[in-house]
C-alpha positions as CSV (number, residue, x, y, z in Angstrom):
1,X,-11.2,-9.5,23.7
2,X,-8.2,-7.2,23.1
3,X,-6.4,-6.1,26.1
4,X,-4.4,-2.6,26.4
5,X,-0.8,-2.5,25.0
6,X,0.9,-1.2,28.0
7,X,3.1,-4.5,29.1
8,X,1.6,-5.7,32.3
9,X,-2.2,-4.1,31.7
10,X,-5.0,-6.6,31.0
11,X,-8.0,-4.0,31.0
12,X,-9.9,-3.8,27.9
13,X,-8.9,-1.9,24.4
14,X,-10.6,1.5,24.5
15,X,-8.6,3.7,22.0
16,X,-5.5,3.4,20.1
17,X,-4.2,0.2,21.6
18,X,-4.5,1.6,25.0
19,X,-7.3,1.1,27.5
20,X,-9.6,3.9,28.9
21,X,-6.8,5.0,31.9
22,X,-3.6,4.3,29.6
23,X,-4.9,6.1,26.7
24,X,-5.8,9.0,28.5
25,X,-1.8,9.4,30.0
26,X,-0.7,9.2,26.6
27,X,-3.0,12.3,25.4
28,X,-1.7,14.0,28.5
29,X,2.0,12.8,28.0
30,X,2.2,11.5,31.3
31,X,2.7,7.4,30.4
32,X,5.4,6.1,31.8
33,X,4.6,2.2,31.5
34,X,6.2,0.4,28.4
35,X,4.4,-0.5,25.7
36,X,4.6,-3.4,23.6
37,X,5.8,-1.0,20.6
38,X,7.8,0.6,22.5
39,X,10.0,-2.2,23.7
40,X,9.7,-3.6,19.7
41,X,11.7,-0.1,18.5
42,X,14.1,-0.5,21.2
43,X,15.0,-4.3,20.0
44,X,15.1,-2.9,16.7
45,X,18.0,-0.7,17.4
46,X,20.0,-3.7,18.3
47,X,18.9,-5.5,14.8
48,X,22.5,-5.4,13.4
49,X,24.1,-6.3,16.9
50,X,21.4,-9.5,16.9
51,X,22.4,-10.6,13.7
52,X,25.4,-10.9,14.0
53,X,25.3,-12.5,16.9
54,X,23.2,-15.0,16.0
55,X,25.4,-15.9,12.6
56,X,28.5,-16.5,15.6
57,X,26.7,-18.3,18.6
58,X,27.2,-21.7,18.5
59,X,25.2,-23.2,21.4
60,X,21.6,-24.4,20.4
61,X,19.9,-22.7,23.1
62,X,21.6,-18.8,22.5
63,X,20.5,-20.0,18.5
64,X,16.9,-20.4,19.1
65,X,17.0,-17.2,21.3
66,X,18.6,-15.1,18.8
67,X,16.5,-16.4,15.8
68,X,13.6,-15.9,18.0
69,X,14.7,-12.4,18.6
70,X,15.2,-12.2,14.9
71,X,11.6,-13.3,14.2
72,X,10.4,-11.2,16.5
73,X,12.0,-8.1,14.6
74,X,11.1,-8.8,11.5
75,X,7.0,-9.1,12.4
C-alpha cells in the first residue's frame, strides 16, 4: 500500500500523491507540511553546488554522501 507524500504522513494514498486530509489542504492551499517533491526541487537547486563538491571531497564518508545526493537528483 502507498502511503501519502507529505514527509512524516503514513495514511493511505487517496488523490494525487496525497491522502484524503493532505490532499484536501493542497486544493485549499493551506499545506504547509513538506512533501517528498518538494524537498526533491529544493536539492535540485543546489545540483551544481553538489557536484562540485563531490568532484573535491576527499573523505570516503562526505563521497558516498555526495554521490548519494547525486543519485538521488538524478532519479
Amino acid at each position: 500500500m502507498n502511503k501519502c507524500k507529505v514527509i512524516g504522513c503514513s495514511d493511505p494514498l487517496y488523490c494525487k500523491g496525497y491522502c484524503q486530509r493532505h490532499y484536501r489542504q493542497s486544493q485549499r492551499g493551506s499545506l504547509k507540511e513538506p512533501t517528498i517533491d518538494s524537498l526533491l526541487d529544493e536539492l535540485k537547486s543546489y545540483e551544481d553546488t553538489i557536484h562540485k563538491a563531490s568532484s573535491s571531497v576527499s573523505h570516503p564518508t562526505m563521497k558516498n554522501l555526495f554521490v548519494l545526493l547525486e543519485s538521488i537528483i538524478k532519479y
